[in-house]
N, C-alpha and C positions, 0 to 999 in steps of 0.2 A: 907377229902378224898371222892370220887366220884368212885360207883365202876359201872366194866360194867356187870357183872351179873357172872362173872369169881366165880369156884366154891372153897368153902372154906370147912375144915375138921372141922365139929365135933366131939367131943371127947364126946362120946354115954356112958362110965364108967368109966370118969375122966381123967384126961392129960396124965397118967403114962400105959394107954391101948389104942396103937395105932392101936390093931388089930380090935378096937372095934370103927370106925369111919362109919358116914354117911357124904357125901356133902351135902351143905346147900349154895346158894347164898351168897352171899356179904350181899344184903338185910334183909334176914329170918338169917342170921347166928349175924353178928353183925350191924345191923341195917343201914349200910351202903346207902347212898341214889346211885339210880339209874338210869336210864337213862335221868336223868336230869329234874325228877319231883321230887316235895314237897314229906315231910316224910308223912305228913298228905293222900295223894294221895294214895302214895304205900300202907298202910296202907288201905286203901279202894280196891283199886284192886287186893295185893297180901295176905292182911293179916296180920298178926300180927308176929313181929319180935322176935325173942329170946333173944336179946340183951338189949329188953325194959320189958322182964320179962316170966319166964318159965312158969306160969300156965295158962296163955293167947295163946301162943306160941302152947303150946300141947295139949290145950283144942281143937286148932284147929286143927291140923297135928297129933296129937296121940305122945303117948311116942317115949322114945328116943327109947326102944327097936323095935317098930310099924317102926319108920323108918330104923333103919338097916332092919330089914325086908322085909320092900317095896324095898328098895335100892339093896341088894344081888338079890331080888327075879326078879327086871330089870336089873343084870348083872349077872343072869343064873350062883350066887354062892349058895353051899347050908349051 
């Protein structure tokens, strides 16, 4: 599969808390390749995927809860 940067939900306190999602890329969510460059590339220009492992993933981006955070806080929820 080949994604185009279309936004995907993560589940931020487990599958069964849907009030508790952030979007995440194709790419940063499940490792998805994208617009038609190497995993290797994205990896260099976008960062580190969550699909290839959580403590890489958040070391860079912050926790799950750092991103609901950022997420509500650019869609003016509190």
């Amino acid at each position: 599969m080949t994604a185009s940067g279309y936004v995907q939900w993560h589940h931020t306190a487990g599958k069964k808390r849907h009030d508790l999602t952030c979007g995440l890329c194709c790419w940063h969510h499940q490792g998805y390749p994208m617009f038609g460059k190497p995993l290797s590339v994205l990896r260099i220009e976008f960062g580190p995927s969550l699909a290839e492992g959580s403590k890489p993933f958040h070391a860079e981006f912050g926790s799950n809860e750092h991103l609901l955070q950022m997420q509500n806080s650019y869609l003016g929820v509190s």
